[in-house]
Wavefront OBJ file of the C-alpha trace (Angstrom):
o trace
v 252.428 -114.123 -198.286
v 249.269 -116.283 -197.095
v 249.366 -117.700 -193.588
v 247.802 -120.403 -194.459
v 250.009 -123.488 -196.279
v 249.082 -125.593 -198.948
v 248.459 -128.441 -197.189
v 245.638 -126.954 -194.832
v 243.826 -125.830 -198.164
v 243.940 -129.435 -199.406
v 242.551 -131.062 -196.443
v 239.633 -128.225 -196.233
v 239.327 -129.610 -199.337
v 239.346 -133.345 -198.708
v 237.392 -132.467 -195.524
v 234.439 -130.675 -197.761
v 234.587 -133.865 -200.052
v 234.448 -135.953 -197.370
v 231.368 -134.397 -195.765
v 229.248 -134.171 -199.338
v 230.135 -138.075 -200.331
v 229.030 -138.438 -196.256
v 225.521 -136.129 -197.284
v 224.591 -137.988 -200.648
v 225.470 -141.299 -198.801
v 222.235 -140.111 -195.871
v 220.236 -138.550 -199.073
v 220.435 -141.771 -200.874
v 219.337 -144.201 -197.583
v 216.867 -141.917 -196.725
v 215.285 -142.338 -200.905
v 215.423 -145.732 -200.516
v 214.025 -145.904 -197.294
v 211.030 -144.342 -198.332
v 210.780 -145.600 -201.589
v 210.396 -149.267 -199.772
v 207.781 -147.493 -197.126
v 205.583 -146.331 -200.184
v 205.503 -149.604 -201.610
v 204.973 -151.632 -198.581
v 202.272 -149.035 -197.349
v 198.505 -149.763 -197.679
v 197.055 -146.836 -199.027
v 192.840 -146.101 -199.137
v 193.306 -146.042 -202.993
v 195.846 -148.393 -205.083
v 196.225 -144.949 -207.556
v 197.714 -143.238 -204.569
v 200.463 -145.604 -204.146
v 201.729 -145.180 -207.631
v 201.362 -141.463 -207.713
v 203.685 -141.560 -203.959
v 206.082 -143.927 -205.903
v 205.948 -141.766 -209.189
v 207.018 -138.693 -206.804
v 209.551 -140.445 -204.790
v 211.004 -141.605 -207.881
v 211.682 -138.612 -210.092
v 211.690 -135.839 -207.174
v 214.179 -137.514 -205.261
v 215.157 -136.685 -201.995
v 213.229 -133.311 -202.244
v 210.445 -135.972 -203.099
v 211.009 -138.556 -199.981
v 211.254 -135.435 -197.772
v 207.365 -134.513 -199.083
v 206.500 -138.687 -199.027
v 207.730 -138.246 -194.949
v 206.320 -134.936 -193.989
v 202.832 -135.606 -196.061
v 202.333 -139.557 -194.994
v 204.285 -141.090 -192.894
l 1 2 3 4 5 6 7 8 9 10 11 12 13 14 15 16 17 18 19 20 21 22 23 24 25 26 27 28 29 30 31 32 33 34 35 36 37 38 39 40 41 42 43 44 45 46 47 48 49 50 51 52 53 54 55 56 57 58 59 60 61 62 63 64 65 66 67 68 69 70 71 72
């Protein structure tokens, strides 16, 4: 039979839910965050602003991560 009981496998479980809610929680700050940069930002050209937002937007956090590495 398995060493390990029931009830460890359930709170690996909980424990791995816990941590992913805990992940998009970050993911989710970190979009907003800057989403609110883009928009507050003063860009050279009022087009580049909207294409920033545009990426942020539908990219999400893969998008914000470009939006931080690329600008900010």
């Amino acid at each position: 039979m398995n060493k390990m009981g029931t009830g460890s496998l359930i709170g690996g479980f909980l424990l791995l839910i816990f941590l992913a809610i805990i992940f998009i929680i970050l993911f989710f700050i970190f979009w907003i965050w800057m989403l609110i940069d883009c928009l507050k930002r003063n860009f050279k050209n009022e087009n580049d602003k909207i294409v920033w937002a545009l990426v942020i937007i539908f990219l999400g956090a893969i998008g914000a991560a470009i939006y931080y590495f690329a600008v900010k």
